[in-house]
Every structure is written in C-alpha cells, then in structure tokens.
KOLZANU-46193 format. One record per atom (N, C-alpha, C): residue in one letter; y, x, z. Coordinates in steps of 0.2 Angstrom, whole numbers, plus 2048, in hexadecimal, padded with zeros to 3 digits. Each point is the difference from the previous one (the first is absolute). Layout:
N
{residuo A north Y east X up Z}
...
END
This chain:
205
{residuo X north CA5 east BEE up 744}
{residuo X north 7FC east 7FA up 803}
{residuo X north 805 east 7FA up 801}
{residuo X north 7FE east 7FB up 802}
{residuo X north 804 east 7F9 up 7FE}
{residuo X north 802 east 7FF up 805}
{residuo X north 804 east 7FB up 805}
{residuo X north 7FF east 7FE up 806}
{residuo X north 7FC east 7FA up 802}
{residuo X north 7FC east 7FD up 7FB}
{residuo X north 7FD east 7FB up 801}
{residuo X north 7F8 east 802 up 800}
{residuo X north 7FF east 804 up 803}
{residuo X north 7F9 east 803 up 803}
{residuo X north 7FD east 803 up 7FB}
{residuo X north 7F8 east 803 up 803}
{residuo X north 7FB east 802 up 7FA}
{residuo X north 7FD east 7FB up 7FC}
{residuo X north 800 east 802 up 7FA}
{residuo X north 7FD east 7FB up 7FA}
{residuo X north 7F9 east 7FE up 802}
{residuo X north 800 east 7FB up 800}
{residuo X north 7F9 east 7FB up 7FF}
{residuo X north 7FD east 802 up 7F9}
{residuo X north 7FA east 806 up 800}
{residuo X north 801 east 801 up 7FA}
{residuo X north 7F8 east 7FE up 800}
{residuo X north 7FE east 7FB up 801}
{residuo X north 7F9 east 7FC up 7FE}
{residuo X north 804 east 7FB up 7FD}
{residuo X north 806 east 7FC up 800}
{residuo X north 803 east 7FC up 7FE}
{residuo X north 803 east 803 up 7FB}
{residuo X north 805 east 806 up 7FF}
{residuo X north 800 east 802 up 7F9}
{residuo X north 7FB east 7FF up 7FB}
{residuo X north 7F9 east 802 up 803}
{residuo X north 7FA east 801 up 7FA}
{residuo X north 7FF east 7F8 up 7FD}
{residuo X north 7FF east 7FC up 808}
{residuo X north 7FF east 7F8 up 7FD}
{residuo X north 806 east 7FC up 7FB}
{residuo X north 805 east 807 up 800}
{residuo X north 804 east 7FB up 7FC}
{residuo X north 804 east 804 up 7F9}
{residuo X north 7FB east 805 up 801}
{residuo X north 801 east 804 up 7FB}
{residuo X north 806 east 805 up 7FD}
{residuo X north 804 east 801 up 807}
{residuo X north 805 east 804 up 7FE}
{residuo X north 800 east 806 up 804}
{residuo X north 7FC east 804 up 7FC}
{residuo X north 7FD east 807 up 800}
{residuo X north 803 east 802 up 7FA}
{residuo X north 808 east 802 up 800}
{residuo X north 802 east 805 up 7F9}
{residuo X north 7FC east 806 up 7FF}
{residuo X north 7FC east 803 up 808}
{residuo X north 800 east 807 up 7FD}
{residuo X north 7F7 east 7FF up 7FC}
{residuo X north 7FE east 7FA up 7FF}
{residuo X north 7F8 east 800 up 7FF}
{residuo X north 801 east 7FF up 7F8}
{residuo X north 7FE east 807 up 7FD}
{residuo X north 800 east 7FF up 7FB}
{residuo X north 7F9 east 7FE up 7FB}
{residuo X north 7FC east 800 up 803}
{residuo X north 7FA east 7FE up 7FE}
{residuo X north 7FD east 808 up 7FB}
{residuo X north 803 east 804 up 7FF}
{residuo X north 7FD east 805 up 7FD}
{residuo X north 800 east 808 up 806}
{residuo X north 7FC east 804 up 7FC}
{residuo X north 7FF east 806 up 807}
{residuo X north 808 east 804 up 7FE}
{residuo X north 801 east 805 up 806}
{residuo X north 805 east 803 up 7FF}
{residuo X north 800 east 805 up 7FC}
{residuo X north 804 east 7FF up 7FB}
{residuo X north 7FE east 808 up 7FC}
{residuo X north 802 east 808 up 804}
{residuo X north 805 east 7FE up 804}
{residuo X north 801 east 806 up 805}
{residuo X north 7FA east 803 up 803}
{residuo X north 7FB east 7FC up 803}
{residuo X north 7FC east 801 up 802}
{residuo X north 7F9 east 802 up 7FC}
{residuo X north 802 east 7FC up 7FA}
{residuo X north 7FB east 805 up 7FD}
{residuo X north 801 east 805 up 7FD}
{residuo X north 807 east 804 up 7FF}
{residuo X north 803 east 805 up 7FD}
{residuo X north 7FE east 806 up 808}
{residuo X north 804 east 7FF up 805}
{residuo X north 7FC east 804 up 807}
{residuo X north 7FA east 803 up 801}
{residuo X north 7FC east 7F8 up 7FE}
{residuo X north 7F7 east 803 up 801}
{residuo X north 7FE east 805 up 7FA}
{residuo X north 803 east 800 up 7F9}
{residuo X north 7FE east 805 up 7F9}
{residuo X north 803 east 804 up 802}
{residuo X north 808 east 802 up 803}
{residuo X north 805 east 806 up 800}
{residuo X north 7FE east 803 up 805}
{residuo X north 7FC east 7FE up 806}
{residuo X north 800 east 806 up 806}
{residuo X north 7F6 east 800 up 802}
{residuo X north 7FE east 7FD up 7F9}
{residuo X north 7F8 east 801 up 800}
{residuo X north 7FD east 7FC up 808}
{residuo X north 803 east 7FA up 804}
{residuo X north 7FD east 7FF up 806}
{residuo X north 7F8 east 7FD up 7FE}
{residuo X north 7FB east 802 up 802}
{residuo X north 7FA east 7FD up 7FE}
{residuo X north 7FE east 7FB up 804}
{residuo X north 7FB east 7FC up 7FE}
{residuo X north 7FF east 7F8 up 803}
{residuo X north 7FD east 801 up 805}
{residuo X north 800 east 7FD up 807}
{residuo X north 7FB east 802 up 806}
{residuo X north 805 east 7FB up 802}
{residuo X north 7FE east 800 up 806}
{residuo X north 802 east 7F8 up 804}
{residuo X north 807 east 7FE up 800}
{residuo X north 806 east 7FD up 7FD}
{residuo X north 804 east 7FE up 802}
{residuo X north 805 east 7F9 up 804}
{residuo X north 804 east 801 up 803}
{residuo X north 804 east 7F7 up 801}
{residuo X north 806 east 800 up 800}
{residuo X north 802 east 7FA up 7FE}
{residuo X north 805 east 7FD up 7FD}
{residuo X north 802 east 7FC up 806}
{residuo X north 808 east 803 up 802}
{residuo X north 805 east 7FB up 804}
{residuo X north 802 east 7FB up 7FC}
{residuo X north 800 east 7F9 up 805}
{residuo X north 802 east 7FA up 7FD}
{residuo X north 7FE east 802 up 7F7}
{residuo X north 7FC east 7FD up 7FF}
{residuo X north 7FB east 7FD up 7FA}
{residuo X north 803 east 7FC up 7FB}
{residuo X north 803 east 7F9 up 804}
{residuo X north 803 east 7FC up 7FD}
{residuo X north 7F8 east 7FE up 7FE}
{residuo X north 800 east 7FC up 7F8}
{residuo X north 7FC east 7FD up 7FC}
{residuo X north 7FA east 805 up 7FE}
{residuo X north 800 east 806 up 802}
{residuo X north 7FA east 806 up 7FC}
{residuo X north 802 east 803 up 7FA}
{residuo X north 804 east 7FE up 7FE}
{residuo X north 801 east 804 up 7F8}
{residuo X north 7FE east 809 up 802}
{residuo X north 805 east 802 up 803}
{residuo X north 7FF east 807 up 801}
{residuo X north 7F8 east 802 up 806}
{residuo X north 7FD east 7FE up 801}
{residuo X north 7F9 east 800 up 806}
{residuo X north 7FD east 7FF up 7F9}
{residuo X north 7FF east 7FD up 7FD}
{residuo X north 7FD east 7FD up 7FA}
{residuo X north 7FE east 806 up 7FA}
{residuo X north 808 east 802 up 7FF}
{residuo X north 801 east 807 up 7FC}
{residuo X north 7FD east 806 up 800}
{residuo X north 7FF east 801 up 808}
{residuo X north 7FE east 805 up 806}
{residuo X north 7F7 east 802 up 7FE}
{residuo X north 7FF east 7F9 up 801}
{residuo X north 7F9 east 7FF up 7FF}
{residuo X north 7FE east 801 up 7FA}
{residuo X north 802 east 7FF up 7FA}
{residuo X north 7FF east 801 up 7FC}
{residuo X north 800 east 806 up 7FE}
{residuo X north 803 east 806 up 803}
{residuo X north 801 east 805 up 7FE}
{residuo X north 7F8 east 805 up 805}
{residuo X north 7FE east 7FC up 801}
{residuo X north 7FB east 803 up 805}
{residuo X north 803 east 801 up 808}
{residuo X north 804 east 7FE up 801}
{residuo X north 800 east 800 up 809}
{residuo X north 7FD east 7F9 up 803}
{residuo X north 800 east 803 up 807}
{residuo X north 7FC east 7FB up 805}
{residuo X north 805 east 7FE up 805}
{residuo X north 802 east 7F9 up 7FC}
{residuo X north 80B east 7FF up 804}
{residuo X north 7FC east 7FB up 805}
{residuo X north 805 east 800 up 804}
{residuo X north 802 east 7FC up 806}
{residuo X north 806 east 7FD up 7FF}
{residuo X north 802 east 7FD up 800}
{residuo X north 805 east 7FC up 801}
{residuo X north 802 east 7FB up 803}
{residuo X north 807 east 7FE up 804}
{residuo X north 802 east 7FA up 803}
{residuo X north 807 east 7FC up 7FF}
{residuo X north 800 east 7FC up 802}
{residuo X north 807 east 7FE up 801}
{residuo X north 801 east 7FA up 804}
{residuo X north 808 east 7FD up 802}
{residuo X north 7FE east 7FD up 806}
{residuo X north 801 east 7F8 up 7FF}
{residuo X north 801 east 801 up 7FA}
{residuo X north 7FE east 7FA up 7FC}
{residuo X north 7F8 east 7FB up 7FF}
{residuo X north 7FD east 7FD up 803}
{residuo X north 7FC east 7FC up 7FF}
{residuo X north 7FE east 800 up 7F9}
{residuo X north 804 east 7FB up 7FE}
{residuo X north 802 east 7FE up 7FA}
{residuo X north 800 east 805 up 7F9}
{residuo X north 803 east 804 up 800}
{residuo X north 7FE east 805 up 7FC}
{residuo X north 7FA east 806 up 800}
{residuo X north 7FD east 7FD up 804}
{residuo X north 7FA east 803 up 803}
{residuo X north 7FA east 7FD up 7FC}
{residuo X north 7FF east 7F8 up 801}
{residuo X north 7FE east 7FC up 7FD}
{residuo X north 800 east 803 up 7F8}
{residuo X north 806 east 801 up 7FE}
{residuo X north 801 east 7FF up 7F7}
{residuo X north 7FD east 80A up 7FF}
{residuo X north 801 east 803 up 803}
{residuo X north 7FD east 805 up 801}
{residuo X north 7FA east 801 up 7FE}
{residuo X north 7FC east 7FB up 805}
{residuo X north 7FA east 801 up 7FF}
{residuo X north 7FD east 7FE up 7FA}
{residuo X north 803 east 7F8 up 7FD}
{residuo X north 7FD east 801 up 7F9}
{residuo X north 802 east 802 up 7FB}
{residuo X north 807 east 803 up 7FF}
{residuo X north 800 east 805 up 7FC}
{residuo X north 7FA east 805 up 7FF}
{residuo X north 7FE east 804 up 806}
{residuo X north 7F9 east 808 up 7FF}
{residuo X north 7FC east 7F9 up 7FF}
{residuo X north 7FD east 7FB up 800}
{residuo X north 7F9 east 7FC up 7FE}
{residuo X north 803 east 800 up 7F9}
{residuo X north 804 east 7FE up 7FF}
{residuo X north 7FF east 7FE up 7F6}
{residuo X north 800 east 808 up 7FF}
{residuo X north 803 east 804 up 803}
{residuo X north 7FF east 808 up 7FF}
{residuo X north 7FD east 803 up 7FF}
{residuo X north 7FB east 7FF up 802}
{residuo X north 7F9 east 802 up 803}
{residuo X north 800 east 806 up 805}
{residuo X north 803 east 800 up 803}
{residuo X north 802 east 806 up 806}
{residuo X north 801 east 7FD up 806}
{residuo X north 7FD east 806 up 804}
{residuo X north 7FF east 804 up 808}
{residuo X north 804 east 7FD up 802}
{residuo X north 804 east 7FE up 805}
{residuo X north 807 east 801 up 804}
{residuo X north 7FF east 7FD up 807}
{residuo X north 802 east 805 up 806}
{residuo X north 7FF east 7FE up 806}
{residuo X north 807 east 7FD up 801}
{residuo X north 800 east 7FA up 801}
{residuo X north 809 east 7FC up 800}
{residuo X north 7FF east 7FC up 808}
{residuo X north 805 east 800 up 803}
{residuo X north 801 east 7FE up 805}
{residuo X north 807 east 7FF up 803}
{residuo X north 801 east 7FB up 804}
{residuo X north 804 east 7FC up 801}
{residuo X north 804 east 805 up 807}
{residuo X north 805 east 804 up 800}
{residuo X north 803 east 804 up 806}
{residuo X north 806 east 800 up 7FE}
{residuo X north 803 east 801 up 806}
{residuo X north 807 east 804 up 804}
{residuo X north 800 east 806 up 7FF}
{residuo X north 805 east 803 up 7FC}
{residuo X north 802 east 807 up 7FD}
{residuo X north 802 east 804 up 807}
{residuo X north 802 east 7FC up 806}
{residuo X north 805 east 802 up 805}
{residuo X north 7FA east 800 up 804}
{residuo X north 7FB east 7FD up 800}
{residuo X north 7FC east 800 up 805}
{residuo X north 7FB east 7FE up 7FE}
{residuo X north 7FC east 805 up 7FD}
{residuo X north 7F9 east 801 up 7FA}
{residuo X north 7F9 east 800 up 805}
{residuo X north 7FC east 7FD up 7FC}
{residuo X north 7F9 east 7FF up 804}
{residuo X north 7FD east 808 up 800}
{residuo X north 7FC east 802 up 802}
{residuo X north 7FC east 807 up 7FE}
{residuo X north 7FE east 7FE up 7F9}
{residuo X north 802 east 807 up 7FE}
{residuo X north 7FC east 7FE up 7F7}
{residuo X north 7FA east 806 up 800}
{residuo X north 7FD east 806 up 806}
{residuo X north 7FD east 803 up 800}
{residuo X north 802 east 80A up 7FC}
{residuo X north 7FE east 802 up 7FF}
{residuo X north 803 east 807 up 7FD}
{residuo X north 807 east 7FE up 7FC}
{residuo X north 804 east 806 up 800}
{residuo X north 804 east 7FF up 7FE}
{residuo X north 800 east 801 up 7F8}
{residuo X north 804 east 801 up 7FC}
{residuo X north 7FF east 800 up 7F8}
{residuo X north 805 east 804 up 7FD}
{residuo X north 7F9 east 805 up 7FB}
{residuo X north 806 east 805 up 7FD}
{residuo X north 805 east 7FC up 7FC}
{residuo X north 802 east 7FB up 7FD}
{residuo X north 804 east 7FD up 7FB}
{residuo X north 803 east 7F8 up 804}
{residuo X north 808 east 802 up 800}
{residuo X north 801 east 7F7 up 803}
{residuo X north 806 east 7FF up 7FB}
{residuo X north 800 east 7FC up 7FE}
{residuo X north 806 east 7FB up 7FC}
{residuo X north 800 east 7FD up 802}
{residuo X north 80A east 7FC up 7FF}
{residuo X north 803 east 7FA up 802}
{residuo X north 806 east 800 up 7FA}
{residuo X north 800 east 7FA up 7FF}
{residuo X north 804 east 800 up 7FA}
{residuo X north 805 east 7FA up 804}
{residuo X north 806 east 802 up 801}
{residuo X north 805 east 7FA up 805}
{residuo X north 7FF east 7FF up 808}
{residuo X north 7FC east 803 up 801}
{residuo X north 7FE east 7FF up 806}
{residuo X north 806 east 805 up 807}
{residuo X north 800 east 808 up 7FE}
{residuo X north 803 east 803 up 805}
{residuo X north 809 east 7FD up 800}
{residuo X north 803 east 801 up 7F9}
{residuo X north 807 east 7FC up 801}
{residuo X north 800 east 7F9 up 803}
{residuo X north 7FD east 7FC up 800}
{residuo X north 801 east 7F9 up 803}
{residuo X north 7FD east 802 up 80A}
{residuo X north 7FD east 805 up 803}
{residuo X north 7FF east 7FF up 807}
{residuo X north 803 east 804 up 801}
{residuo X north 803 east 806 up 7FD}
{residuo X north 805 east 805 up 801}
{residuo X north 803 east 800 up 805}
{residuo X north 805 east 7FA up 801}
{residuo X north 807 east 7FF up 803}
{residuo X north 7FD east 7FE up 806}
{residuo X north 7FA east 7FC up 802}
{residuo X north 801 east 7FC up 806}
{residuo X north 7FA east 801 up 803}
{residuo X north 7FA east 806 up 7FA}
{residuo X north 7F8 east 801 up 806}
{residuo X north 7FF east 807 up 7FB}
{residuo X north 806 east 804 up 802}
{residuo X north 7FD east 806 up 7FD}
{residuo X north 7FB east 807 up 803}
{residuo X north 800 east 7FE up 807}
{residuo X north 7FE east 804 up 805}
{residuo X north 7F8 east 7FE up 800}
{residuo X north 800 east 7F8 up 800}
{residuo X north 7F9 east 7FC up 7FF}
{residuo X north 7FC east 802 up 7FA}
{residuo X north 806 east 800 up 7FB}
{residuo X north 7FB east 802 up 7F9}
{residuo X north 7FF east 809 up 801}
{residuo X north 805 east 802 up 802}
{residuo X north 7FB east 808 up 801}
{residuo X north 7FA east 801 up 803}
{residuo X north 802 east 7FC up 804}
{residuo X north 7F8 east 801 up 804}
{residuo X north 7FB east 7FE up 7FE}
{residuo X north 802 east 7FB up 7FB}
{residuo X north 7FB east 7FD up 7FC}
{residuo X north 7FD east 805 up 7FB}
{residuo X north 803 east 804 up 7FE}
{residuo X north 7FD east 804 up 7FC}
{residuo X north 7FE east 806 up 800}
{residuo X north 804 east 802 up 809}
{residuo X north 7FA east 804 up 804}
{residuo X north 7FA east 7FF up 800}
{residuo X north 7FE east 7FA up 802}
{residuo X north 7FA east 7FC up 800}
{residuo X north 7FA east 802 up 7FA}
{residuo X north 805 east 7FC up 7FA}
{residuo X north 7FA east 7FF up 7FA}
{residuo X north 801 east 805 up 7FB}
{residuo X north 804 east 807 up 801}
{residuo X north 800 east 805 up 7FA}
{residuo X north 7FB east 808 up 804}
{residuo X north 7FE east 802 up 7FA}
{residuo X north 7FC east 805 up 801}
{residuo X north 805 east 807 up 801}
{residuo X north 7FF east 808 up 805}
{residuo X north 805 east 804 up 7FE}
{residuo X north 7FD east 801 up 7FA}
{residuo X north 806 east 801 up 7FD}
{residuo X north 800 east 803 up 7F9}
{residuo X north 7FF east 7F9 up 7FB}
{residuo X north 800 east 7FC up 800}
{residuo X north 7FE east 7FB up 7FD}
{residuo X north 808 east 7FC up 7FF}
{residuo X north 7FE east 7FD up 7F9}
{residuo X north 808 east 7FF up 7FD}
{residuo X north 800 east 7F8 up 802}
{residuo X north 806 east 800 up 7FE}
{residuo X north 805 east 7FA up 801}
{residuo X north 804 east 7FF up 7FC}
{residuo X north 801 east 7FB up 7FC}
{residuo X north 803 east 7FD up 7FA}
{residuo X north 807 east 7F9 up 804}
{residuo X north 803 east 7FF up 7FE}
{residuo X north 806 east 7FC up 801}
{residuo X north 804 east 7FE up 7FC}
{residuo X north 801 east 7FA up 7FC}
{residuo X north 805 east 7FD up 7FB}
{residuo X north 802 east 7FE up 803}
{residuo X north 808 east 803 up 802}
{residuo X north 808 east 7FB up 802}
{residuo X north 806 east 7FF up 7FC}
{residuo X north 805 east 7FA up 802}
{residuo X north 804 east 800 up 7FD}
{residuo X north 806 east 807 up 801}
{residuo X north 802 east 7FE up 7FC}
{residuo X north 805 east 808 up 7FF}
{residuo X north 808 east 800 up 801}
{residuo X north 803 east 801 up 804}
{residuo X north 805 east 800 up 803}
{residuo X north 804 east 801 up 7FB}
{residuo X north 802 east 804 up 7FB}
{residuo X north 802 east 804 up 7FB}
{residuo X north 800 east 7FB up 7FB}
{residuo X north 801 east 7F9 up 7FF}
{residuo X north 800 east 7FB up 7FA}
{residuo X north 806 east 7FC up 808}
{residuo X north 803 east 7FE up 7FD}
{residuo X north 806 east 7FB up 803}
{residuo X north 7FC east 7F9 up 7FE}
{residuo X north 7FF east 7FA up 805}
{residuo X north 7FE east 7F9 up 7FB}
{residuo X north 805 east 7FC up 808}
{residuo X north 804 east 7FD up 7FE}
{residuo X north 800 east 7FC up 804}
{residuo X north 7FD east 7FA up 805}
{residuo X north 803 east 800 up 807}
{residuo X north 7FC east 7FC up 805}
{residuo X north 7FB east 804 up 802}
{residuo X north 7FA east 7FA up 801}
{residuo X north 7F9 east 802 up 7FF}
{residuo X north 7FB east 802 up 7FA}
{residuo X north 804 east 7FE up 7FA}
{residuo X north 7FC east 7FF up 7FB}
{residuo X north 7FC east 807 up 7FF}
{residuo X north 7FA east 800 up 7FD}
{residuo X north 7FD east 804 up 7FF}
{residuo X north 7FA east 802 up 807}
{residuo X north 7FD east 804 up 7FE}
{residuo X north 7FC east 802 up 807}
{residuo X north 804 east 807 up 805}
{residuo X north 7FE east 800 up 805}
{residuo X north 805 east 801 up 804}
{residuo X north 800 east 809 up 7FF}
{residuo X north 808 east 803 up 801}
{residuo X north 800 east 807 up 7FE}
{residuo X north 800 east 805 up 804}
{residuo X north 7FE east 806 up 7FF}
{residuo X north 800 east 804 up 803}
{residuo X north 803 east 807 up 7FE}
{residuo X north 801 east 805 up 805}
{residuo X north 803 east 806 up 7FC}
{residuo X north 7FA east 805 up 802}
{residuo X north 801 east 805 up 7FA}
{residuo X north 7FD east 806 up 801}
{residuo X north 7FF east 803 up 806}
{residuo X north 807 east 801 up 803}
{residuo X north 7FE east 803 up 807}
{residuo X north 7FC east 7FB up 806}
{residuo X north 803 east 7FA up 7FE}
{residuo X north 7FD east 7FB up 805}
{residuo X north 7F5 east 801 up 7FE}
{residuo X north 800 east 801 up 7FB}
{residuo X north 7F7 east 800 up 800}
{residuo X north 7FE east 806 up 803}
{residuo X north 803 east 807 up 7FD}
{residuo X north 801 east 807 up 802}
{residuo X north 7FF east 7FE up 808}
{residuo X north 805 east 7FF up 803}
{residuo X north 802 east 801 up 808}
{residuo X north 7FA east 7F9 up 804}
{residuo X north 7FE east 7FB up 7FE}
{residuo X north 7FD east 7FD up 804}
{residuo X north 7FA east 801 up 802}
{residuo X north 7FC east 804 up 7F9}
{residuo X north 7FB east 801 up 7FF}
{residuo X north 7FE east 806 up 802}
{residuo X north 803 east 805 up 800}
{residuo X north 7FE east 807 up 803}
{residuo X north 7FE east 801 up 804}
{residuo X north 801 east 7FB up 805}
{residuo X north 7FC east 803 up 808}
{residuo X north 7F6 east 800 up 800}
{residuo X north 801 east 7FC up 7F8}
{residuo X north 7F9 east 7FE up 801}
{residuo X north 7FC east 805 up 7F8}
{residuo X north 806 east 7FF up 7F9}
{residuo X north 7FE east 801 up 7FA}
{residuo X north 804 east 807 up 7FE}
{residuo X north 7FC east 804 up 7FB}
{residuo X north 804 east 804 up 7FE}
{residuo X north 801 east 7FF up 7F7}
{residuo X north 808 east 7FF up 7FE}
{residuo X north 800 east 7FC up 7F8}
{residuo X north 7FD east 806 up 7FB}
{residuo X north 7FD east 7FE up 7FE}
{residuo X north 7FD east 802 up 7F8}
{residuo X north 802 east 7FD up 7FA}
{residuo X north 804 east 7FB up 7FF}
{residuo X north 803 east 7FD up 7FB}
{residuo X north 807 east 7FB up 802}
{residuo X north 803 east 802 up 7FB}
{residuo X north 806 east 7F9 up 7FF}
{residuo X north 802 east 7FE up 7FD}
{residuo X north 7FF east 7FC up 7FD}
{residuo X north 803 east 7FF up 7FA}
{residuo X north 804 east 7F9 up 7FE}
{residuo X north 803 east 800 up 7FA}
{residuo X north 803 east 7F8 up 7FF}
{residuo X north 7FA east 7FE up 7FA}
{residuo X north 7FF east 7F6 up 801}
{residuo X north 7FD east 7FF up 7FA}
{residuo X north 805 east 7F8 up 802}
{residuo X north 7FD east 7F9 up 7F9}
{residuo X north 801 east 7FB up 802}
{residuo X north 7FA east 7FB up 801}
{residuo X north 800 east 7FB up 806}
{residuo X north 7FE east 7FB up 801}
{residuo X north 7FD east 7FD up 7FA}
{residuo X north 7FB east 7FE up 7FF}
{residuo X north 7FD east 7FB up 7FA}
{residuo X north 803 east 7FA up 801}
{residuo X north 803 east 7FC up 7FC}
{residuo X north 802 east 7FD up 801}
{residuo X north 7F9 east 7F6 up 7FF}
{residuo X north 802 east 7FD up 804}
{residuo X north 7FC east 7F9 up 7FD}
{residuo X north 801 east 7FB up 800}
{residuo X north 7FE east 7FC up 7FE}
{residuo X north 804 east 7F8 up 7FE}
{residuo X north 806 east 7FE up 805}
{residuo X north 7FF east 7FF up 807}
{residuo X north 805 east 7FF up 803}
{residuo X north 808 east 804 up 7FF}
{residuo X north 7FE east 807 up 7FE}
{residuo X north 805 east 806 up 7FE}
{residuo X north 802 east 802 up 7F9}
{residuo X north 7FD east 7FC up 7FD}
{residuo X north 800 east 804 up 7F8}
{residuo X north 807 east 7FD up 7FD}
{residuo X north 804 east 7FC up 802}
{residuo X north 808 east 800 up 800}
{residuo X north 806 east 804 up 802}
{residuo X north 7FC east 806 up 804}
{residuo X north 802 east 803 up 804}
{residuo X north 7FF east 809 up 7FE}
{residuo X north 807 east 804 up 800}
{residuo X north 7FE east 809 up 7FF}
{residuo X north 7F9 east 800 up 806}
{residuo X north 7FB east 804 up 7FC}
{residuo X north 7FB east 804 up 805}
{residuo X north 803 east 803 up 805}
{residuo X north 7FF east 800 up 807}
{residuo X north 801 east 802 up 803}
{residuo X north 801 east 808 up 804}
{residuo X north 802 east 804 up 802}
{residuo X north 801 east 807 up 800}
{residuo X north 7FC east 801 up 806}
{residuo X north 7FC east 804 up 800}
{residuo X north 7FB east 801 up 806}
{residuo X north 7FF east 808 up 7FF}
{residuo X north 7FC east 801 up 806}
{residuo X north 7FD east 808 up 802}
{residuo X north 7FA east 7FE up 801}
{residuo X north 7FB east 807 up 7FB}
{residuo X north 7F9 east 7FF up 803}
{residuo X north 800 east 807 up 803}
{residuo X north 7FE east 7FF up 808}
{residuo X north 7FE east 806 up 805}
{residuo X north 7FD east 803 up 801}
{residuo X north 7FC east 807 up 7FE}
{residuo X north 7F7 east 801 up 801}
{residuo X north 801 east 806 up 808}
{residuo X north 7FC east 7FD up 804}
{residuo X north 801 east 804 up 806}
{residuo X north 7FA east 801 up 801}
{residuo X north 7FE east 805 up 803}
{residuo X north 7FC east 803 up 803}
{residuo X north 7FF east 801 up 807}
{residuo X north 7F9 east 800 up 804}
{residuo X north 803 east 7FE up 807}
{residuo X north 7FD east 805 up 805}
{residuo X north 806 east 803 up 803}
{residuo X north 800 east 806 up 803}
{residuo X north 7FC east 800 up 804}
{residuo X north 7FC east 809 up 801}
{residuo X north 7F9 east 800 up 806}
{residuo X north 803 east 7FC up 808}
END
C-alpha cells in the first residue's frame, strides 16, 4: 500500500483506470467451475467491479449477488446483465463492513479483492467471509503472485503461498493452488501477463 491513503476507487472507474478490468470472464474461473464440477445454486462475487464475472456466473445458471464499493461500477454493472439479459442482484457495499446479504453461499469468488485488504482489513475481511460462506462451501480467490519479481508497485499486489495458506486457515481449508496468468487488457497489453494464484478453499465446519 501507498502512503497516500486508500484509492478512490469510484474515481478510478470515472476515469477509467481499472488495469485489472478486462472486460472478458476469467478463464480460471471458468476452468475451476468444469475441474471440480461446483454446480449453479446461489452465488456472490467480492468487489464486482463492472460484472463481467457476476454476469459469467449467471450465465452459467447461478443466482449471483454481487457488490462492490464502487457506485460507479455498480451503475456499468448493471447495464452490462440488461444488454445480457441476466438476473443479477448488484449492490453498492463495503467489503469491511457488509450490509446482510441473508443465508450464506455455497460458492463465493473474488478476483483482486483478498490481496488488495489483506495488509490493512484482513481480520474484517475474515469475518466477512465468516458471515457470507456456507460450511463446506467453496471459496475461489485470484491474487497476485509473489513469486514474479516486477518492480515498485507495478502489477497487482503479491502475495506468497504461505502468506494465503496461513491467513486464511483459521477460517478455510486449501483445496487447490496453483499458478496461472492475469488476462491481460488494453490498459496492460504492453505489459508480460501478470503471475498470479488461483486458490480453491473450502470452508471449514
């Protein structure tokens, strides 16, 4: 993290520098949902962003909830599932401090979301996910990957194996780890795809 505070990240959207929005679904996610056969029934999606992935979700037959604490991307959200013609429960919240979203959900995905609150709300985001995960019900995570050197900031923020292993266990038991890369998109496509982890956890009774 910077020392010039948390991003204004309605102001990213308004000004359109969201590297990681690549306008297309994650193929990791949808390699995940085919590899470990999770079937459609209620899902939701941390920080949303624009809906590509909520959007993806639904199409696949699930019944997504999704948020993000973006306004703004809320808004572009919603019309993308109208030209989609899909479902999507979208709304406007705080990751750290979530409205009631009602029973919890055998499937939750976030793609950037856990590495970016990691360092400064990570006690909030567990609890967060005490809240909205079903026992036994999985939990998907795209993070950056510690294990790619890029200097500065540049890239999305990294993490290490042990560091996902150990933060997440008081709550998750890991069922997968693996390396793939970032999709890269207009803003990044001068740039190597990025070195990430996608984490399939399961959440302990």
């Amino acid at each position: 993290m910077s020392n010039e505070g948390p991003p204004d990240w309605n102001e990213r959207y308004a000004q359109h520098n969201v590297p990681w929005d690549t306008g297309k679904p994650s193929s990791e996610l949808g390699r995940i949902l085919g590899e470990y056969d999770i079937p459609p029934g209620r899902a939701l999606e941390l920080g949303c962003g624009t809906g590509t992935n909520a959007i993806f979700l639904a199409q696949q037959g699930f019944q997504v909830t999704a948020f993000d604490l973006s306004p703004r991307a809320i808004d572009e959200a919603e019309a993308k599932a109208t030209v989609a013609g899909v479902e999507l429960t979208l709304m406007t919240a705080d990751l750290l401090d979530p409205p009631d979203f009602g029973e919890p959900f055998p499937f939750v995905f976030d793609r950037g979301v856990y590495h970016t609150v990691r360092r400064t709300g990570l006690d909030a985001f567990l609890e967060t996910l005490s809240r909205v995960t079903t026992p036994g019900g999985m939990y998907l995570t795209l993070t950056g990957n510690a294990n790619e050197f890029r200097p500065g900031e540049e890239g999305p923020p990294r993490v290490t194996a042990e560091e996902i292993c150990r933060e997440l266990d008081p709550l998750m038991q890991l069922v997968q780890l693996r390396e793939f890369r970032f999709s890269e998109t207009p803003q990044t496509s001068d740039l190597p795809r990025a070195l990430a982890w996608s984490a399939l956890f399961r959440r302990k009774p």
